[in-house]
C-alpha positions in Angstrom: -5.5 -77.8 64.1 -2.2 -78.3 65.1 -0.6 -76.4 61.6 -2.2 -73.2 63.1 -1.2 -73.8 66.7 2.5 -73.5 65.7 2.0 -71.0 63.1 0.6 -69.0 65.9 3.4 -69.7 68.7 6.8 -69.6 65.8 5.3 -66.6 63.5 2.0 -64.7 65.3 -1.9 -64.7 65.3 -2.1 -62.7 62.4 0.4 -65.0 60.5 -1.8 -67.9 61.5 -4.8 -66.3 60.6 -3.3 -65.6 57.0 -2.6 -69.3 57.1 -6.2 -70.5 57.9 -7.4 -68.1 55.0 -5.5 -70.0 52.5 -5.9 -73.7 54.1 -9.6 -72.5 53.8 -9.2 -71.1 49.6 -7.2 -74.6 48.7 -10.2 -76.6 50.7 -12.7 -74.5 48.6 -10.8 -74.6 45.5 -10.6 -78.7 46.0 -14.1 -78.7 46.4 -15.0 -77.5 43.0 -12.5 -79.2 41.1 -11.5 -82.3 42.7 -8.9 -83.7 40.1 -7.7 -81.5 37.5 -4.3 -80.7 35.9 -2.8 -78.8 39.0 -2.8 -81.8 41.0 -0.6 -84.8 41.3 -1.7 -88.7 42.0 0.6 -89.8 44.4 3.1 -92.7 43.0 2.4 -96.3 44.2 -1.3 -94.3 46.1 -4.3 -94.9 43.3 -6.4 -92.2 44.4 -5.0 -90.4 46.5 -3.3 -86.8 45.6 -1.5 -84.0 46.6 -2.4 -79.9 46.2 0.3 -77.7 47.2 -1.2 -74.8 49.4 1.4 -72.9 47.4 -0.9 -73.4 44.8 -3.9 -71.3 46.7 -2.0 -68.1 47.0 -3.4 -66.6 44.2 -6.8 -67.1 45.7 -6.5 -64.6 48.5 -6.4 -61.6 48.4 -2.8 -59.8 48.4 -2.7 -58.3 51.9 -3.1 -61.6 53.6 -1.0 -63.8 51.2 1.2 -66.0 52.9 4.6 -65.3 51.7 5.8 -69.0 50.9 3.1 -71.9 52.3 5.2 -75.0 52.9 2.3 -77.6 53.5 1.1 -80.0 51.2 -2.9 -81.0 51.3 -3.1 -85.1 51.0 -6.8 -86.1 49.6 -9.0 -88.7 48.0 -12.2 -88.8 46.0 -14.3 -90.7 48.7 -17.2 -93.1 47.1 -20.5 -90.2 47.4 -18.3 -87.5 45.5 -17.2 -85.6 48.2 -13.5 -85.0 48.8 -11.9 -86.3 51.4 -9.1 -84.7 53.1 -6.9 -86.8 54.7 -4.3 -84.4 56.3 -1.7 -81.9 55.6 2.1 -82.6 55.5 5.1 -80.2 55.8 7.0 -80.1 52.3 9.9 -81.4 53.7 8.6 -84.4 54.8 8.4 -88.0 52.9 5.4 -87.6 50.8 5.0 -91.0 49.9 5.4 -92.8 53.6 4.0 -89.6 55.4 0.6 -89.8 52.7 0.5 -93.3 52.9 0.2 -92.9 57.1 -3.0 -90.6 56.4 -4.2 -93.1 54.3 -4.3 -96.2 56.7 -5.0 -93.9 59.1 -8.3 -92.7 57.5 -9.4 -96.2 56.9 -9.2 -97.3 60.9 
């Protein structure tokens, strides 16, 4: 995953590896509830939404928090139940043309 790749090169292994541990909690934590308060519907994108890594901190444990995750984890309900993940963005990217991009490129 390309995320990783460049956490490793700009901050370290170990930083990456803290990184993977949280992209791994938020994946987990989507899993089990799908759409629930702390998530957002993206504007204009029926069914699609957005979970802040930022949002998974809590869920590992404190030695291997990363400090302040920046990405952004763009999903969908697919049709059998399961959650769909559909990429990651950087926060300061476009959320709405940057989501939408996942999105058509999901459904090629």
């Amino acid at each position: 995953m390309r995320i990783l790749t460049e956490s490793a090169q700009h901050f370290g292994l170990a930083a990456a590896e803290r990184y993977h541990r949280l992209m791994l909690a938020a994946f987990s934590r989507l899993a089990e509830f799908a759409v629930s308060p702390v998530v957002d519907e993206i504007p204009g994108m029926p069914g699609v939404y957005v979970y802040p890594l930022a949002l998974a901190r809590r869920l590992v444990p404190t030695e291997i928090r990363v400090r302040d995750p920046r990405h952004l984890i763009i999903y969908r309900l697919a049709s059998d139940g399961f959650i769909e993940i559909l990429g990651l963005v950087h926060d300061r990217m476009l959320l709405g043309p940057e989501a939408d991009r996942l999105r058509r490129s999901a459904e090629d």
